[in-house]
PLY file of the C-alpha trace (Angstrom):
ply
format ascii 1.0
element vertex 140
property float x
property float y
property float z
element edge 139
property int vertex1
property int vertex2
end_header
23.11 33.84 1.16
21.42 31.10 -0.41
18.86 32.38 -3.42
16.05 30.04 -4.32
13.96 30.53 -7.24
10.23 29.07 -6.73
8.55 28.44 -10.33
5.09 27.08 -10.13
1.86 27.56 -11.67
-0.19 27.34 -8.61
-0.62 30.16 -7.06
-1.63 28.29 -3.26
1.56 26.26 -3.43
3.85 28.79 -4.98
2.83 30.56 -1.98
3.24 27.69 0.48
6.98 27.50 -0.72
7.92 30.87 -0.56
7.08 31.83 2.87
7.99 28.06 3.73
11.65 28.67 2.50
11.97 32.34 3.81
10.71 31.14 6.84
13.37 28.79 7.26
16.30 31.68 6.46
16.66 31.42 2.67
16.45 34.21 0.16
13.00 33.22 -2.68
12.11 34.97 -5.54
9.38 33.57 -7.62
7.79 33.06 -11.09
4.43 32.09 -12.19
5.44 30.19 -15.20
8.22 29.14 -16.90
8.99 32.09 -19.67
9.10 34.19 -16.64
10.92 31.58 -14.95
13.74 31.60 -17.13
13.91 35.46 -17.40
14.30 35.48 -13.56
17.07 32.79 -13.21
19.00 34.92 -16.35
18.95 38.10 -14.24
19.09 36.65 -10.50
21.23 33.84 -11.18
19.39 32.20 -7.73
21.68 29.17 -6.11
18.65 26.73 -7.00
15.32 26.50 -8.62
12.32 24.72 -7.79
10.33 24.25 -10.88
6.71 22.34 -11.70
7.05 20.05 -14.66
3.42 21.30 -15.96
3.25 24.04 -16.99
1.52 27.12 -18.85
3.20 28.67 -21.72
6.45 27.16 -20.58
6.54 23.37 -19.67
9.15 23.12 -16.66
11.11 20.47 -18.80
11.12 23.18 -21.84
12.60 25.95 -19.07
14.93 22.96 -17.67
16.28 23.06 -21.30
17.02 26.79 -21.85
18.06 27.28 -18.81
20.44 24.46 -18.90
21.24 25.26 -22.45
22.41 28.72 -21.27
26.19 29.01 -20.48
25.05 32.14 -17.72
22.94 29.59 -16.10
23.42 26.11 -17.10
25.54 25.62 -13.68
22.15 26.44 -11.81
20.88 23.11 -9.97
17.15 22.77 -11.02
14.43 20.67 -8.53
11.54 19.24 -10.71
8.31 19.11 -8.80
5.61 16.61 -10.57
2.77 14.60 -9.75
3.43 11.89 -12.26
6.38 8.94 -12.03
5.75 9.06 -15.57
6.97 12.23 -16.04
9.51 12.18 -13.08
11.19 9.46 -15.84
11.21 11.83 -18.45
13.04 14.98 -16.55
16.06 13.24 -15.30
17.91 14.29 -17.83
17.53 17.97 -17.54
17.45 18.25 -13.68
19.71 17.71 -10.54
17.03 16.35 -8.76
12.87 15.62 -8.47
10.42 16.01 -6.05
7.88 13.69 -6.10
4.41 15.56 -5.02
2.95 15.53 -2.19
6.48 15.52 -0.68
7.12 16.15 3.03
9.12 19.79 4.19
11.80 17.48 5.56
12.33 16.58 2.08
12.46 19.71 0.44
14.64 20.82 2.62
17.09 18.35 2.38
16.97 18.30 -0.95
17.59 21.78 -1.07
20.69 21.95 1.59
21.97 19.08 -0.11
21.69 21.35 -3.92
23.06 24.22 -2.12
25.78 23.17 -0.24
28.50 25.14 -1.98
26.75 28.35 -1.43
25.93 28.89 1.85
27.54 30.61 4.38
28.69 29.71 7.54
26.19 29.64 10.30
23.61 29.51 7.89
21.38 26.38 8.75
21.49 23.57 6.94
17.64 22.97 6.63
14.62 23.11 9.15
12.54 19.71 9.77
9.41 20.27 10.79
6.79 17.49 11.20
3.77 18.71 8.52
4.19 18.18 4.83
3.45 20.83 2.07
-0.06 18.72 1.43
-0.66 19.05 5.23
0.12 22.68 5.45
-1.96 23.23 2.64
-5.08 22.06 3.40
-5.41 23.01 7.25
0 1
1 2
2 3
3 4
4 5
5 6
6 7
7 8
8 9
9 10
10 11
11 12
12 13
13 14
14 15
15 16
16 17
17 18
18 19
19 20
20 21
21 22
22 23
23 24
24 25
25 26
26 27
27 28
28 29
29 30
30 31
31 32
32 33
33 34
34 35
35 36
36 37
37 38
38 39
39 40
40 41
41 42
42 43
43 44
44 45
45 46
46 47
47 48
48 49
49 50
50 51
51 52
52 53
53 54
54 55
55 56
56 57
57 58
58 59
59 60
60 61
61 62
62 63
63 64
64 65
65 66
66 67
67 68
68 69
69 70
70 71
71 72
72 73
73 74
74 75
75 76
76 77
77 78
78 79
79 80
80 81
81 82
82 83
83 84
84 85
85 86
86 87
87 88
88 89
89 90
90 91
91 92
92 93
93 94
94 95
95 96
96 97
97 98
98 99
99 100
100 101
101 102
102 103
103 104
104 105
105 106
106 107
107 108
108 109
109 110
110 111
111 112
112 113
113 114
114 115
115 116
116 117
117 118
118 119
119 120
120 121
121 122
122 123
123 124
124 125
125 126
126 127
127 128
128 129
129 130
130 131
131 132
132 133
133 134
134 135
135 136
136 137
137 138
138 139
């Protein structure tokens, strides 16, 4: 089963992507920032995280770092999620890939199959696409 990891500071979106993702069959676990980010990808070991760049106590680049840094989890694909292309610039290094926000479900979900192809089983779906994006969903 695939095991994403949903790190975000927001507590509406964090949400929004948890019960988005379990809805569409995979496995979430979640952290509000990125110390307890990194603490939850060192014990889980979860096929992929999605992680916000900005951050409280723990920027999502800083966490991109450690967790890269770390031999137990540096094979983990990481998913920026930021607001600014200024920032998006400034992550590539660290990360496997970057969501660009607002981004559509279709998106995160094929950027998620496509991080997570390895690990999941067969007969497992490949990734829902539903017609709303996150910002939609959000606000209505």
């Amino acid at each position: 089963m695939v095991t994403v990891l949903v790190i975000e500071d927001d507590g509406v979106l964090r949400s929004l992507l948890v019960e988005t993702l379990a809805d569409a069959g995979y496995d979430v676990i979640e952290a509000v920032d990125g110390v307890d980010g990194v603490l939850m990808a060192q014990i889980h070991r979860p096929s992929l995280v999605l992680m916000d760049v900005m951050m409280s106590r723990l920027s999502g680049l800083d966490a991109s770092r450690t967790l890269k840094s770390d031999p137990t989890t540096a094979a983990i694909p990481i998913v920026a999620m930021t607001t600014s292309v200024i920032l998006q610039r400034g992550v590539t290094h660290h990360v496997d890939g970057i969501l660009l926000k607002p981004f559509e479900l279709e998106e995160l979900f094929e950027t998620v199959a496509r991080l997570t192809a390895t690990t999941r089983q067969p007969g497992e779906p490949k990734y829902l696409t539903p017609a709303n994006s996150i910002t939609q969903s959000r606000s209505g």
